[in-house]
C-alpha positions in Angstrom: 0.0 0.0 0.0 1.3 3.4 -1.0 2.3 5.4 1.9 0.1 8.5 2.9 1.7 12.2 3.4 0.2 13.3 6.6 0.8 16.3 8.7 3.6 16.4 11.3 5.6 14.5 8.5 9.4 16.3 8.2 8.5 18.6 5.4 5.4 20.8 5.5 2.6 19.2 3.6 1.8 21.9 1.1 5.8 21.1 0.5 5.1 18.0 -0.3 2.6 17.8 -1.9 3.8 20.5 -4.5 7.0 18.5 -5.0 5.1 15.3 -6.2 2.9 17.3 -8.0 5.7 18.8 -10.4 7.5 15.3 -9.9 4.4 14.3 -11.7 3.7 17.1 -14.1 7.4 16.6 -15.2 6.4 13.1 -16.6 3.1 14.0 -17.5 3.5 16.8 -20.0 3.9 16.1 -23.4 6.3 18.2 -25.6 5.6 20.1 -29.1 5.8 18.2 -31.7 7.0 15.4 -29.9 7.6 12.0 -31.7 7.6 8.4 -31.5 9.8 4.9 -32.2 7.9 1.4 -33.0 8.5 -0.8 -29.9 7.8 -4.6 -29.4 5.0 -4.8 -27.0 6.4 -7.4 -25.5 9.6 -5.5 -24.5 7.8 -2.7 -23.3 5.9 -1.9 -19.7 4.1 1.9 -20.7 3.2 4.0 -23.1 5.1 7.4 -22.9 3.4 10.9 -23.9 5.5 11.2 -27.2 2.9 12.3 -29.6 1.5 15.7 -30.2 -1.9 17.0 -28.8 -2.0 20.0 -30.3 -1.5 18.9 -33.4 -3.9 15.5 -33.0 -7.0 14.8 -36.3 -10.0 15.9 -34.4 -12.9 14.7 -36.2 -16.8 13.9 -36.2 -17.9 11.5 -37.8 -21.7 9.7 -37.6 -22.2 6.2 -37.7 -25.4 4.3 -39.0 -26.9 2.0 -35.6 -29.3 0.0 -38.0 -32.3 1.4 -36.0 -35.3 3.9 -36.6 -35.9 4.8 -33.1 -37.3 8.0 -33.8 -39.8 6.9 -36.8 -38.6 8.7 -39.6 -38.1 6.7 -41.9 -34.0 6.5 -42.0 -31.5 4.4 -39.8 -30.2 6.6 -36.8 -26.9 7.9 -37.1 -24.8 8.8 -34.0 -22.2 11.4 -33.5 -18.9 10.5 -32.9 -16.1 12.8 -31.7 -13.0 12.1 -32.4 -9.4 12.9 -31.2 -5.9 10.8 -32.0 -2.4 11.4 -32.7 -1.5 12.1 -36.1 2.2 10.6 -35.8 1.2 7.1 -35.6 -1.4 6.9 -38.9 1.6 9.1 -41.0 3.7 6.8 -39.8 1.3 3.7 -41.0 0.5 2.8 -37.4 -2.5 1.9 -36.2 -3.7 2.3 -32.8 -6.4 1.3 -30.0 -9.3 3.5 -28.6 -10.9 4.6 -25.7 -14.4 5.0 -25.6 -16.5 7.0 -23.3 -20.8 7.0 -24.6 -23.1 9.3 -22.5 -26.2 11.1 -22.7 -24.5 13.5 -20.9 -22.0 15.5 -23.1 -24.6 18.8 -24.4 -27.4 18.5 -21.3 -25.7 17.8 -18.3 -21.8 17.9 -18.7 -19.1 14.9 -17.3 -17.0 14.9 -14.4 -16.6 17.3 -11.0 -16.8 20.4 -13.5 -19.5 19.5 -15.4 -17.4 19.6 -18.6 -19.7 19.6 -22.1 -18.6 19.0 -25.0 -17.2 22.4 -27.6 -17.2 22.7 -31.2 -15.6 25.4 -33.5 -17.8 27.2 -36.1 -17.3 24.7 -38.2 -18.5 21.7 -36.2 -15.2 20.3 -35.2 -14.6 19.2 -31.7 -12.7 21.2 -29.6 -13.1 20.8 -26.2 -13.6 16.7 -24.7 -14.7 16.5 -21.7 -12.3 15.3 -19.0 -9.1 14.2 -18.7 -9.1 10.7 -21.0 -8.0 12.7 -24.0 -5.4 14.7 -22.5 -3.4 12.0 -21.2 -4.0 9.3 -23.3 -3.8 10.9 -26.4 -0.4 11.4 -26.5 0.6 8.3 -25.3 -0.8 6.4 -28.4 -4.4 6.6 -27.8 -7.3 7.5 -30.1 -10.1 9.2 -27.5 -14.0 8.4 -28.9 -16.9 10.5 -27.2 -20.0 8.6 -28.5 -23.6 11.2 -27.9 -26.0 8.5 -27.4 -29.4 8.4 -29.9 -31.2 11.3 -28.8 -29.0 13.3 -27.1 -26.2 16.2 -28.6 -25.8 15.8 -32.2 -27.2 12.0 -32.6 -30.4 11.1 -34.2 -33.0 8.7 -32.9 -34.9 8.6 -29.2 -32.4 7.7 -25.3 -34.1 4.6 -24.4 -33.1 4.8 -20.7 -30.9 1.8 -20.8 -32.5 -0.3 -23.8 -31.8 -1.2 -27.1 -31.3 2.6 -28.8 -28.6 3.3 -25.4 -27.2 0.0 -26.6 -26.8 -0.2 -30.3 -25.6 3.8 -30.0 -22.4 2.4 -28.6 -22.0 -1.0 -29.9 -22.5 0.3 -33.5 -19.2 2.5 -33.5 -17.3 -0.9 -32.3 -18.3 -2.4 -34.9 -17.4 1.1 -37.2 -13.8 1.0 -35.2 -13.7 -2.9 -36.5 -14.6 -2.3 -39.8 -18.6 -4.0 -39.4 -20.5 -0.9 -39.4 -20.7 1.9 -41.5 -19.7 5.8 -40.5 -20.4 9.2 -42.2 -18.4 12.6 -42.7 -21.5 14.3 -41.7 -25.0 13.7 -40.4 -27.0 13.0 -43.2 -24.3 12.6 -46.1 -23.3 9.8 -48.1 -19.6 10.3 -48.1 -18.2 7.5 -46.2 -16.1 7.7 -42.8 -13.4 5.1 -42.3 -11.4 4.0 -39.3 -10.1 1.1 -40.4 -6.8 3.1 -41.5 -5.9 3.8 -38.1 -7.9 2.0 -35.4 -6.6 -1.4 -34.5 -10.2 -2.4 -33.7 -9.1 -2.5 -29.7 -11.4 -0.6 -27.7 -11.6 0.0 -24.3 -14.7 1.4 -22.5 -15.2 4.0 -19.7 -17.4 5.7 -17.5 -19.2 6.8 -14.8 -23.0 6.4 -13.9 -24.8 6.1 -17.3 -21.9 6.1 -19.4 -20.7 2.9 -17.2 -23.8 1.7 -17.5 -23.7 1.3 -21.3 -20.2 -0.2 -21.1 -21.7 -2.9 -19.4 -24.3 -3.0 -22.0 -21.8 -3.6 -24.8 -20.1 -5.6 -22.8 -23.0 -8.3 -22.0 -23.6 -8.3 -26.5 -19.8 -9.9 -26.6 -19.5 -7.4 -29.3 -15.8 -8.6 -30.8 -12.9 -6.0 -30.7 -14.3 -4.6 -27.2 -11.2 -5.6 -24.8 -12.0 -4.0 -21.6 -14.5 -1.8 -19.8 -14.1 0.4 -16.7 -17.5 0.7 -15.0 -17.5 3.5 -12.4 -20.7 3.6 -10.2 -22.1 1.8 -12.7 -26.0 0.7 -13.3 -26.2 -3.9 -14.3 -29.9 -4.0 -14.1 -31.7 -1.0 -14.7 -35.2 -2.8 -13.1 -32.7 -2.3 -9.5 -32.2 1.0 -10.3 -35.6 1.9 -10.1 -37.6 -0.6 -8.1 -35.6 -3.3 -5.4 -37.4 -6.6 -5.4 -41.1 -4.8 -6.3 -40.4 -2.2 -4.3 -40.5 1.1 -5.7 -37.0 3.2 -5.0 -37.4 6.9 -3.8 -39.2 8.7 -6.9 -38.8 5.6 -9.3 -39.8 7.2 -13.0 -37.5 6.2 -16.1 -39.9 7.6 -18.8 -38.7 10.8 -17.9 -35.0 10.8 -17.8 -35.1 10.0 -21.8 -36.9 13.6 -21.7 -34.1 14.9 -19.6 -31.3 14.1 -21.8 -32.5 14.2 -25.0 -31.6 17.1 -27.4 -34.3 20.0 -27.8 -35.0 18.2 -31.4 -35.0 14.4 -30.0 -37.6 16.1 -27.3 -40.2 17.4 -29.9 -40.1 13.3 -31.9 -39.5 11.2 -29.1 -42.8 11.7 -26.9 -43.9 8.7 -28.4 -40.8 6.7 -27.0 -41.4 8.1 -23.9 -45.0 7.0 -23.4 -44.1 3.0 -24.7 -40.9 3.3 -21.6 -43.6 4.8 -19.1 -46.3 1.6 -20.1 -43.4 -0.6 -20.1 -42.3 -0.1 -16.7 -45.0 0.1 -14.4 -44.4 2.0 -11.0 -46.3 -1.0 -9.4 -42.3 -2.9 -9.3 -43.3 -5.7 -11.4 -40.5 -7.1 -14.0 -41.4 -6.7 -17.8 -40.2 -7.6 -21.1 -38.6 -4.5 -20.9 -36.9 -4.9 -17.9 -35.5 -8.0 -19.4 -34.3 -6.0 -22.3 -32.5 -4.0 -19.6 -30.5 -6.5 -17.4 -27.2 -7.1 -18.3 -26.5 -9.5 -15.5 -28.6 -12.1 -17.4 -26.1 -11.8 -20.1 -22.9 -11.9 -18.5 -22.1 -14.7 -19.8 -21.6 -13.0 -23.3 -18.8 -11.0 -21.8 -15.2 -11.1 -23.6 -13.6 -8.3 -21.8 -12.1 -7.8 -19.0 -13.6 -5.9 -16.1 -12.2 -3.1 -13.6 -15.2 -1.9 -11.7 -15.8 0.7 -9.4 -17.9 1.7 -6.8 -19.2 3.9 -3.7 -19.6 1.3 -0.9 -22.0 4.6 0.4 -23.2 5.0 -3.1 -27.3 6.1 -2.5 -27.9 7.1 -6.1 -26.2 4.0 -8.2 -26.5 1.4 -4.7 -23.4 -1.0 -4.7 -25.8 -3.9 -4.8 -25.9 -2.9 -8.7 -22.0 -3.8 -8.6 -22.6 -6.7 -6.4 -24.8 -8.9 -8.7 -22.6 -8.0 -11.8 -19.3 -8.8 -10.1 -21.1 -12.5 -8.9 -22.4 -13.5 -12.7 -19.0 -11.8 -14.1 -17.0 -14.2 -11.6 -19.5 -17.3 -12.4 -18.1 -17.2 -16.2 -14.7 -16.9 -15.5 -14.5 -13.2 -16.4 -10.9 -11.2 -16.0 -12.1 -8.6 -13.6 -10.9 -5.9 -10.8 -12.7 -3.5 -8.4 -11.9 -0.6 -6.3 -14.7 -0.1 -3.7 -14.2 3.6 -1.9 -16.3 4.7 1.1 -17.8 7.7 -1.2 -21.2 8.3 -2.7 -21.5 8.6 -5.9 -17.4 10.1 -7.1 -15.4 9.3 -9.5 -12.1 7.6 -8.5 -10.7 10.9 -10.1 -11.6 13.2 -7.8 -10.6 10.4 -4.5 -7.7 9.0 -5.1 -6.5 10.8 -8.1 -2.4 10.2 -8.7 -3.1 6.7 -8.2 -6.0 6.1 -10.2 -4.3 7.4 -13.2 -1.4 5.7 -13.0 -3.4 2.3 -12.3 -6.0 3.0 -15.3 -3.2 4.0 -17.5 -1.4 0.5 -16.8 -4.4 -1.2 -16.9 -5.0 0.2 -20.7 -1.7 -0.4 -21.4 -2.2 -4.0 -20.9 -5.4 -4.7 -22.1 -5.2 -2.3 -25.1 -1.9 -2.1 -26.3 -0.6 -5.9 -24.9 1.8 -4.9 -22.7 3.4 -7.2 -19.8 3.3 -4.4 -17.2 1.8 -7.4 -14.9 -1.7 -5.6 -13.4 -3.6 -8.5 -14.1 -1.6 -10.3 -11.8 -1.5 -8.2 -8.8 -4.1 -8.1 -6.3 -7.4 -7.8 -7.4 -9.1 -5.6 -5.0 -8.1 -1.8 -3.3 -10.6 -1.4 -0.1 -11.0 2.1 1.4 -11.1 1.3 5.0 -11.2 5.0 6.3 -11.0 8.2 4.4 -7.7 7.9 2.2 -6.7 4.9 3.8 -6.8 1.6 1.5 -5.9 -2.2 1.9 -5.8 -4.9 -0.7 -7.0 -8.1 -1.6 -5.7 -10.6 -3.8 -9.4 -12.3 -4.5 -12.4 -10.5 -3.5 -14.5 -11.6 -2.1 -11.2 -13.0 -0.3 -10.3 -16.5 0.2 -11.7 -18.1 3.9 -14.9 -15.7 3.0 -18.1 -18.3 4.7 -21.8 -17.3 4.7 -22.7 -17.6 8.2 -25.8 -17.3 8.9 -27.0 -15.6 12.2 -30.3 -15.7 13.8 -32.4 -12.6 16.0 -33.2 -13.2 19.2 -35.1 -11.6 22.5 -33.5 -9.4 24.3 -33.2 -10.3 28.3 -34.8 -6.7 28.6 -36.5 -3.6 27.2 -34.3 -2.4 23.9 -32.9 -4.7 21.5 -32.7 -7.9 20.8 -29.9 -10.4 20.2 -27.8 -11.2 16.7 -26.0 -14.9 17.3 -25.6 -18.1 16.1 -28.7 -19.6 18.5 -32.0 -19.8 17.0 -34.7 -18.3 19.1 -37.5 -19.9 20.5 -40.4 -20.8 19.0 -42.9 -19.0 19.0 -40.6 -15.2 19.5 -41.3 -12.1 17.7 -40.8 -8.9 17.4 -43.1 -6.0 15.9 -43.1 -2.6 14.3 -45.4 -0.4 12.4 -44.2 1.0 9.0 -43.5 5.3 9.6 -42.2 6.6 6.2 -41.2 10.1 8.6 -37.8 7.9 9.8 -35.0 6.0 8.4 -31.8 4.1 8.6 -29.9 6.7 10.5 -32.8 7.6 12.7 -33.6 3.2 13.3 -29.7 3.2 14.3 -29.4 6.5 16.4 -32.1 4.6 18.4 -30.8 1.0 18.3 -31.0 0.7 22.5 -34.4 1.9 22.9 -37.7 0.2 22.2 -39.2 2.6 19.5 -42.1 1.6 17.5 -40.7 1.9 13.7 -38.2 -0.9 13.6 -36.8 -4.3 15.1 -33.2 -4.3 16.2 -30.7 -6.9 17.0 -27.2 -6.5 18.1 -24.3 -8.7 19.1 -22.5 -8.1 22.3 -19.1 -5.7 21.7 -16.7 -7.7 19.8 -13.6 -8.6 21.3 -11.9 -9.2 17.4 -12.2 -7.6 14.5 -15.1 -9.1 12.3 -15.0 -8.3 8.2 -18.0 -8.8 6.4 -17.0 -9.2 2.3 -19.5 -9.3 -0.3 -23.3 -10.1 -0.5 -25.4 -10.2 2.3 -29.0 -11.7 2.4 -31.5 -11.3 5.2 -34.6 -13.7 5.4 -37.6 -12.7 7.4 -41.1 -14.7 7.9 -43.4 -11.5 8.6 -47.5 -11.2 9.5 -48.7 -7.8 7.8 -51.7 -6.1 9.0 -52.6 -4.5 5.9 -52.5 -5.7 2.6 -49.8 -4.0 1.5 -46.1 -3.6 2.8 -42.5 -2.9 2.1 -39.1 -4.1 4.1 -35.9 -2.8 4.4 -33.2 -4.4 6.5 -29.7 -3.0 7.5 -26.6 -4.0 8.9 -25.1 -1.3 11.0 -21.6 -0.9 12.8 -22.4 0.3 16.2 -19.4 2.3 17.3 -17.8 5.9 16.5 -16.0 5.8 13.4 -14.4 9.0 11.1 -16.1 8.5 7.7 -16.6 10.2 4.0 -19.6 12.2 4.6 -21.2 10.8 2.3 -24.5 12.7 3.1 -23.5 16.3 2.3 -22.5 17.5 -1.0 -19.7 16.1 -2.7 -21.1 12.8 -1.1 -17.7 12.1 0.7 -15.7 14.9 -1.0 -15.1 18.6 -1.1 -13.7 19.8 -4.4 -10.4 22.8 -3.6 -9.7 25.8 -5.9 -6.2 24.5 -6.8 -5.3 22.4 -10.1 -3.3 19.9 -11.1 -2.7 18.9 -14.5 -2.9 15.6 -16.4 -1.6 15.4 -19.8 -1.2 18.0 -22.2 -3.7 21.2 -22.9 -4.7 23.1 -26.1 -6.3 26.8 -25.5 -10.0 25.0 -25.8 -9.4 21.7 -23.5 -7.1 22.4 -20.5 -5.8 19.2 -18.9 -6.1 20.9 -15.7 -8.7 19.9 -12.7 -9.9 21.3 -9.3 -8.2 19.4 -6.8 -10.5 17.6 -4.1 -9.8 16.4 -0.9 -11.9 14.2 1.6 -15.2 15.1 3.5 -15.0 13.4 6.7 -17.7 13.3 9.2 -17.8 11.9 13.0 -20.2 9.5 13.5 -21.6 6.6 16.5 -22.7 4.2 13.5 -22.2 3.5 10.0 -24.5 1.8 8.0 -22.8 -1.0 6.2 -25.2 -2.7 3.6 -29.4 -2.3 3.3 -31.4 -3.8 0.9 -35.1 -3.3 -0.1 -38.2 -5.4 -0.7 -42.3 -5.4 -1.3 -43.4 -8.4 0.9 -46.3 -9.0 -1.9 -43.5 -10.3 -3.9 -43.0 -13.4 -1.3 -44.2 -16.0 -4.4 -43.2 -14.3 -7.0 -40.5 -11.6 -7.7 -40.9 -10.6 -10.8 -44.8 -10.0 -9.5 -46.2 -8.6 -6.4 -49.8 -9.6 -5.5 -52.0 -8.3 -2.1 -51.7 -9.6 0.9 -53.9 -11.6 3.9 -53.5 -9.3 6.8 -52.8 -12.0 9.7 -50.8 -14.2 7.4 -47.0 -14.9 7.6 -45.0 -14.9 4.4 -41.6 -15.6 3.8 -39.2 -13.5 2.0 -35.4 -13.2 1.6 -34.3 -9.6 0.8 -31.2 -9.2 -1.1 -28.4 -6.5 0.6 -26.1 -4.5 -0.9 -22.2 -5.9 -1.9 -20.2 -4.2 0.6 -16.6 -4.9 2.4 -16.5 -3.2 6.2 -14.4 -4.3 9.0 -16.3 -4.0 12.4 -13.5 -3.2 15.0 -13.4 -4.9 18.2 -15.5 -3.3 21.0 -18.3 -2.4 18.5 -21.3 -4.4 18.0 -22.9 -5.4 14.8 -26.7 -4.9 14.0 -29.6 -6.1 12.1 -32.4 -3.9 11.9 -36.0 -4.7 10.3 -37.9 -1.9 9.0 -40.4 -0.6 6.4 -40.2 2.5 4.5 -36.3 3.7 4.5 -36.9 7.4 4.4 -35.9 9.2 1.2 -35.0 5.8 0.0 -37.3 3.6 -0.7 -41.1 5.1 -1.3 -43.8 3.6 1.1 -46.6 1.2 0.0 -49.7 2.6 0.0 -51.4 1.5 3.5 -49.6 1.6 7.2 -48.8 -1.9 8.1 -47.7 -3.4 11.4 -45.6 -6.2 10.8 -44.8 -9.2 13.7 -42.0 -11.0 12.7 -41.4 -14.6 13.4 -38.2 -14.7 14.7 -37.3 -18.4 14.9 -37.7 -18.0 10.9 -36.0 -15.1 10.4 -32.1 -14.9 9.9 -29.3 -12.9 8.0 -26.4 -15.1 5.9 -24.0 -12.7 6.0 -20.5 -13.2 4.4 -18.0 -13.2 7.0 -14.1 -13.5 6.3 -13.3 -16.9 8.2 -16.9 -17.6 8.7 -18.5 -19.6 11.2 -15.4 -19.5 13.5 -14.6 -15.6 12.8 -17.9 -14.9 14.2 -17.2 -17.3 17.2 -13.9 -16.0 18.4 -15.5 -12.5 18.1 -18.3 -12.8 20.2 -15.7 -15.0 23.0 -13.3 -13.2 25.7 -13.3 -10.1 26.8 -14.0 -7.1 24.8 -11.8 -4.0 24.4 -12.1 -1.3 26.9 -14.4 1.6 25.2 -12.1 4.3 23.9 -13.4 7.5 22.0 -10.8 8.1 18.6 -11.3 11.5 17.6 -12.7 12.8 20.1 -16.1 10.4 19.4 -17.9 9.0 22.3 -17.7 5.5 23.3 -19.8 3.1 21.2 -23.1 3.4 21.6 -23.3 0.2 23.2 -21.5 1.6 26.2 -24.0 4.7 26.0 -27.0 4.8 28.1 -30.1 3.8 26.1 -31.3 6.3 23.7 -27.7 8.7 24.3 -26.7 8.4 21.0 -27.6 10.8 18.1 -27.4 10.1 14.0 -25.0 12.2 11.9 -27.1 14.3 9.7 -30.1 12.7 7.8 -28.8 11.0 4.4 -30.2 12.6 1.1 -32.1 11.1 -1.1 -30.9 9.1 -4.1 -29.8 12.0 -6.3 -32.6 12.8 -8.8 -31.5 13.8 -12.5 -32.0 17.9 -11.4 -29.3 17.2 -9.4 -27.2 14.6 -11.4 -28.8 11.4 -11.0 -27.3 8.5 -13.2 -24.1 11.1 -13.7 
């Protein structure tokens, strides 16, 4: 693990960190008119910044996706920017692509700056959008920033994840290949070739949405597509909106096509917008269209390799969405690594900057241009265990990872219950009556009192460290007394902790007026970025996985049906992928609740649910298992101590001491940048 600079070291840290900033600019910066030599790949560990970017081809060019989404009449055609060394195609080179699609490059903008895309008055491309250009470009790279149909300078109708978001991006593999045709303009017949200086090897990247349709290609097997780097990425777009029938806080996908598309897509695509809003019924049951939008069902199509990232805290794009795709990815065998952060929804860019580039920039060195730089054999997972601080793993989940499955219990008195390995007794239950007013943070800031709104269960303090890695699932038998209801259930680390603050803005960052530079500017596209640093809050209990469900999907989940108030169903909710180490002298919890506030919206009667406890239990995926849990729940816990300045844990609090951090936000809605 690289070692942090941190305050009290020898030199000042402004010092510091300005001296490995122009350590770094020193390597980064690409000369005028630099050139290059042919090198074997095989003798060769990274691609040096030897070509020009101020004198790169910058070119649009529109490619033909063999659809009609719009109706009228023609095949859409999407707009492809394009910007690539000149050296290497004068030289009779060809060379590989990166590939960034979005919806996002005219309405919205990409990255912390909100960067759109530019155009000179005669159409040409001027300014791309963050930093992929800048630094790849000129070390061998052709950079590809695909508008999606409907949105910028693209024909056709945004599809919100379906066949048009699809076909927009896995056409212009096949035009980098050779299998699809490409334009010199919009509506023209004069063909556009890349064939002369792509090698057909193309690498896809992005964040939110433009992840989201990397996966997309990816899940086709589309040939010539060697690698994608998700980032916050959407697998299923059904669990984007709804979780298990359950609508999600303000679940509408009809009108994020609105949102993105251009002003012209907007006045031809209401029609496409009314078949998405019939298609995908609020009600949280899975369609043909939802089917059309799963890429976890297709993971077994996928030839490239895989570097995902992902906010563990992530409340817009939830980590579950990486979970499920990480699972089917590893079931077929899949080349694959993953960064999981404790932000929101960030980009690794703007967290862990210096060595995301570098790692990304190896990573496409090896995938892309075939060098032995050996990344796919290190370890396969970085962890952020606390702000800035990061562990690895060689396998993730890692090796000696067991579900264990753990059982609720009575409590000997008032407050909560007990999480173990016992079963309870028959005939034990717990109830609680659905209040939509409170949520996760409010149901753990009250974890030792007996409130109405939730069921808790907690371990005794630990006297070990526990690590929970990967998937949880939490199975409850439950009597409603309505005929409606939804569930959520969280696991929650019960002790003070510094953490991102993932709840304000910046969701676990705050962005600094300083920048640093990554590659090599023209006057219309500086290379040059606001620095950020981390947003840290001190808090008594950090949520570590949830997950979401309607109960009247107990038979069926791709249906939900009323219920029999006084009956007891059976469901297993599905919790988030998440990797959190729970110190010794904290305690773990389950809690049961209904409506997660600002997260999940609440069913349309007030239920009071009594669970059966004796059929109720959480498989949770502990690192050693069984026996982890064992030893730490054995001997003597820790004395309480108080880091930062915190309080003890809460466990050591009297009953109902402890306060929440402020309330978490709601998933962030497209007027604020959801999907970005």
């Amino acid at each position: 693990m690289r070692k942090r600079i941190t305050r009290g070291a020898r030199a000042p840290y402004g010092t510091l960190v300005a001296a490995a900033t122009a350590a770094l600019l020193a390597t980064l910066v690409t000369p005028a008119g630099a050139r290059t030599d042919p090198a074997a790949a095989g003798s060769v560990r990274e691609s040096r910044p030897v070509h020009s970017y101020a004198d790169a081809v910058r070119e649009s060019v529109w490619v033909d996706t063999g659809l009609d989404g719009d109706g009228d009449g023609r095949a859409d055609r999407v707009a492809v920017d394009v910007v690539r060394p000149r050296e290497p195609a004068a030289a009779g080179r060809k060379i590989p692509v990166i590939m960034d699609a979005s919806p996002y490059y005219a309405c919205c903008g990409r990255g912390n700056e909100s960067q759109r895309k530019t155009y000179d008055a005669d159409g040409k491309p001027v300014q791309f959008p963050l930093y992929y250009d800048n630094y790849f470009v000129p070390r061998g790279y052709a950079f590809v920033a695909v508008d999606l149909a409907g949105t910028n300078r693209s024909d056709g109708c945004d599809d919100v994840g379906g066949r048009s978001d699809v076909r927009s991006a896995k056409a212009v593999v096949d035009w980098l290949n050779g299998r699809a045709r490409g334009y010199t303009t919009r509506t023209g017949t004069a063909p556009a070739r890349a064939t002369g200086w792509s090698t057909g090897n193309v690498g896809m990247i992005g964040k939110s949405w433009d992840g989201t349709v990397a996966n997309g290609v990816a899940a086709t097997g589309v040939e010539g597509l060697k690698t994608i780097v998700p980032i916050g990425a959407i697998s299923s777009w059904y669990d984007y909106f709804h979780s298990q029938g359950a609508p999600l806080y303000d679940a509408n996908p009809s009108w994020l096509s609105d949102y993105v598309n251009s002003p012209e897509a907007r006045a031809r695509c209401g029609a496409v917008q009314d078949r998405i809003a019939a298609a995908t019924p609020y009600s949280g049951d899975r369609t043909a269209a939802w089917s059309e939008r799963d890429h976890v069902k297709d993971a077994h199509k996928v030839r490239a390799s895989v570097f995902a990232v992902h906010g563990q805290q992530d409340l817009n794009v939830r980590a579950g969405q990486f979970g499920k795709w990480w699972d089917a990815l590893a079931a077929h065998g899949v080349e694959r690594k993953v960064w999981l952060s404790q932000t929101g929804h960030v980009d690794p860019f703007d967290f862990r900057r210096a060595d995301w580039v570098r790692t990304l920039h190896r990573w496409f060195d090896h995938y892309l241009l075939g060098y032995d730089n050996g990344i796919d054999r290190e370890p396969a997972a970085d962890i952020e265990r606390a702000p800035d601080r990061w562990t690895t793993d060689r396998h993730w989940p890692p090796r000696g990872t067991a579900t264990t499955t753990l059982r609720p219990a009575p409590g000997a008195a008032a407050g909560p219950g007990v999480l173990g390995r016992a079963p309870a007794a028959p005939g034990s239950t717990a109830t609680f009556t659905d209040d939509p007013a409170l949520g996760e943070l409010d149901w753990a800031a009250r974890i030792d009192t007996a409130t109405p709104e939730k069921a808790g269960f907690v371990t005794r303090p630990l006297s070990r460290d526990l690590r929970i890695a990967g998937s949880s699932r939490v199975t409850v038998t439950a009597t409603p007394t309505t005929a409606t209801a939804h569930l959520s259930a969280v696991l929650v680390d019960l002790g003070p902790a510094t953490i991102r603050d993932y709840a304000a803005a910046g969701e676990g960052i705050t962005t600094l007026a300083h920048r640093t530079c990554w590659g090599a500017s023209t006057p219309g596209d500086s290379a040059c970025f606001k620095e950020t640093e981390a947003r840290t809050a001190d808090v008594a209990h950090t949520v570590v996985s949830r997950g979401w469900a309607d109960l009247g999907t107990w038979a069926d989940p791709r249906k939900g049906r009323p219920l029999t108030p006084g009956r007891a169903y059976t469901l297993t909710l599905d919790l988030a992928a998440a990797d959190h180490v729970v110190p010794a002298g904290h305690r773990l919890a389950l809690i049961v609740g209904g409506t997660d506030r600002d997260l999940l919206d609440p069913p349309s009667t007030t239920p009071t649910l009594t669970l059966d406890l004796a059929r109720t239990r959480a498989e949770l995926p502990l690192v050693g298992g069984a026996g982890a849990f064992a030893r730490s729940t054995t001997g003597p816990a820790p004395a309480a101590s108080a880091p930062n300045g915190l309080r003890p844990p809460s466990g050591l609090l009297p009953p109902g001491a402890s306060t929440p951090p402020a309330a978490v936000a709601g998933p962030r809605l497209p007027g604020a940048g959801a999907a970005r």
